[in-house]
N, C-alpha and C positions, 0 to 999 in steps of 0.2 A: 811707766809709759811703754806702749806695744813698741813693736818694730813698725808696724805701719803709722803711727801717731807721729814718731821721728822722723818720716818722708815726708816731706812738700807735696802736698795736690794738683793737681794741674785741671786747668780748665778749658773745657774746649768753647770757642764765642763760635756759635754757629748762626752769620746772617741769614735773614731770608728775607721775600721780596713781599710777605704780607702788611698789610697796611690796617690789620686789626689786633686788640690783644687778644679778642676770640677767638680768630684764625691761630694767632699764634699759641695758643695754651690748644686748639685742636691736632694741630700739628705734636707740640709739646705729649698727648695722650698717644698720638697716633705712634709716634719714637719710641716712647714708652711700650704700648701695645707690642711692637717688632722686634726691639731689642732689650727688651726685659731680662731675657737672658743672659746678656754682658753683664760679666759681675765687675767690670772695670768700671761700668755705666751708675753712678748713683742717682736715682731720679728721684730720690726724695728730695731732695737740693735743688732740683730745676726751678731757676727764675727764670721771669721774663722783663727786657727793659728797652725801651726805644730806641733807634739808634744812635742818636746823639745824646742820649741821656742816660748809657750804661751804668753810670752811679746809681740810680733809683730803679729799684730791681723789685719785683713784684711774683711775690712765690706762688706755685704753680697750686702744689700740694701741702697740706696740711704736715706729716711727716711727724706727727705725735708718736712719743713712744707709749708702745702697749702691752697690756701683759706678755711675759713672755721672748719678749727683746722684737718683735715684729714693731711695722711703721704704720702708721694711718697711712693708706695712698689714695684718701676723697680731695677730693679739691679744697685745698685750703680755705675756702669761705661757707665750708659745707656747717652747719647748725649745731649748738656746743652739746657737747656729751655725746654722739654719736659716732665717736672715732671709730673703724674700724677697715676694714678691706672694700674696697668696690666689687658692683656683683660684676658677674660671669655677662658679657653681652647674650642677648637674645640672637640666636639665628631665628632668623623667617626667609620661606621662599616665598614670593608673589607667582610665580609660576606653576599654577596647580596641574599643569599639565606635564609639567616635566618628570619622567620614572625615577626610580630612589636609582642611585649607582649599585653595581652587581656584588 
């Protein structure tokens, strides 16, 4: 057993005021998206669960392992056999008038 196996986890319960699981799994990407870089942050593990119903926890992401020791990070209900990374977002300007920066 590692040294970090032998530590207790700690969980952070972060309410919010959304009233959809939609919202809340947009939210859940958008955390994701920001602080992906927190290596404290495990977001393969993010559930979501109601609030008076924290027992019944509904996972966010898939979080299959893959060659290589990497994580599936598609949404957990994404189509079997296709585990892999999410793509790169699309930038688009709707602004065709605006100059490129210098």
């Amino acid at each position: 057993m590692t040294e970090y196996e032998e530590q207790p986890r700690w969980i952070v319960h972060l309410p919010t005021t959304l009233a959809s699981i939609d919202g809340a799994r947009a939210l859940a990407e958008a955390l994701r998206d920001s602080l992906g870089h927190v290596s404290a942050i495990d977001f393969g593990e993010t559930t979501l669960s109601e609030e008076d119903r924290q027992f019944v926890r509904t996972r966010v992401w898939c979080d299959h392992r893959l060659p290589g020791g990497a994580r599936c990070t598609l949404h957990a209900d994404h189509p079997g056999g296709s585990c892999g990374a999410r793509p790169a977002p699309v930038e688009t300007c709707s602004d065709e008038s605006r100059e490129p920066p210098p």
